[in-house]
Structure formats: C-alpha cells, structure tokens
C-alpha positions in Angstrom: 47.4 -101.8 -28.9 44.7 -102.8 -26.5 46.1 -105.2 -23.2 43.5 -107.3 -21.0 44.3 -109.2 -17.9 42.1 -111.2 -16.0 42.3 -113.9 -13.1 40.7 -117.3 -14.7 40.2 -120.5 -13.4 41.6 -123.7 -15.3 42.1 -127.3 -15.1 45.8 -128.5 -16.0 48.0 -131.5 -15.1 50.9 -131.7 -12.9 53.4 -134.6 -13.9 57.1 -135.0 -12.7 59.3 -138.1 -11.1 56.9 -140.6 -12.5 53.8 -139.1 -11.0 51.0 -137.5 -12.6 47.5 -135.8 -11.2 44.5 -133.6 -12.7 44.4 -130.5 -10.9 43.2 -126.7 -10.5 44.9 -123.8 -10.7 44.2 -119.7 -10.9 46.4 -117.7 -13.4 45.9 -113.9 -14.6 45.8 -114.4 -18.5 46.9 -111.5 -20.6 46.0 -110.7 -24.3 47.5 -108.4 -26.6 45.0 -106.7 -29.1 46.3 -105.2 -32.3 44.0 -102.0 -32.7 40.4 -102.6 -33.6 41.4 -106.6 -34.1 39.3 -109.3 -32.5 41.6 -111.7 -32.2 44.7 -111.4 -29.9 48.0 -111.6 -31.4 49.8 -112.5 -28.0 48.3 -114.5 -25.3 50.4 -115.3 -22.0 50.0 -116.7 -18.2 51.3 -115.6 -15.4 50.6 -116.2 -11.3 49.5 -119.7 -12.1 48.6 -120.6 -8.2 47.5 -124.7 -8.0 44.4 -124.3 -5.9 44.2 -127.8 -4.4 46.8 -130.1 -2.3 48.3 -133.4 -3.1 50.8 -135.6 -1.0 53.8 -135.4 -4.1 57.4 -135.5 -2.7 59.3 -131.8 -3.1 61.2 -131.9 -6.0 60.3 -130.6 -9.9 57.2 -130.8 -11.9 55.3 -129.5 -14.8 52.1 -127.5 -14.9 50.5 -128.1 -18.3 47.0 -126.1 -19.5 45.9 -126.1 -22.8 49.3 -125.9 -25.1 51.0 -124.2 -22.0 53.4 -125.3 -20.3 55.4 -124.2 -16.9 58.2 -125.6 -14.6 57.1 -125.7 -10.8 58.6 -126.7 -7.7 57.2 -128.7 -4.9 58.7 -127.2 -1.6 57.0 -128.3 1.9 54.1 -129.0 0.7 53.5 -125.8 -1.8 54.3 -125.2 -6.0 56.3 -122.2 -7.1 56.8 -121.0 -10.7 
C-alpha cells in the first residue's frame, strides 16, 4: 500500500439556516494506493480550513466540495470541523 497527502486548494459551498455562499478552503487530501495501482482505492479530507470571511451568524453549516461533505461550526466569527 502506497499513502499520499498533500495540502490542495478548492472551491466548495457553505449552506446552513437558510444561507448559502461560494467559498475557498485548504484541506490535506489523502489517497490510498493499492500496490503498483494507479488509481486510489480510498480518497479522504481532512484540515479543511475556509480561507476567506463572511458576515454568517454562529451556528451550524455545511462545507460541500466535490461529492464531499462536512459539518462546520460558525463560532465568533471562525468554522471548525
């Protein structure tokens, strides 16, 4: 088995108590090789950190990206997983 991790950049969407924005985040993205395979059989987030700021109330979101999906909470201002 071969494991790669590696801080990305993305674009997701943070929705919760009828509000919605684009926004960007950083997450370390880990793959899971099967030996010699090119294709990953398991591929996970982690760390997802929203890079920019918005004027939401504190409370509970979601951070979607691609087919992912992660609960956050808004707390004075920041997001935590």
């Amino acid at each position: 088995m071969t494991v790669t991790r590696e801080t990305i950049p993305l674009e997701g969407v943070i929705s919760g108590q009828g509000l919605e924005r684009a926004c960007h985040l950083r997450a370390v993205r880990r793959k899971i090789y099967a030996d010699e395979s090119m294709k990953p059989l398991c591929v996970s987030y982690s760390r997802c950190d929203i890079e920019d700021t918005d004027d939401f109330p504190d409370g509970e979101y979601e951070l979607s990206f691609g087919a992912f999906r992660i609960r956050v909470i808004r707390r004075t201002g920041r997001y935590f997983q």
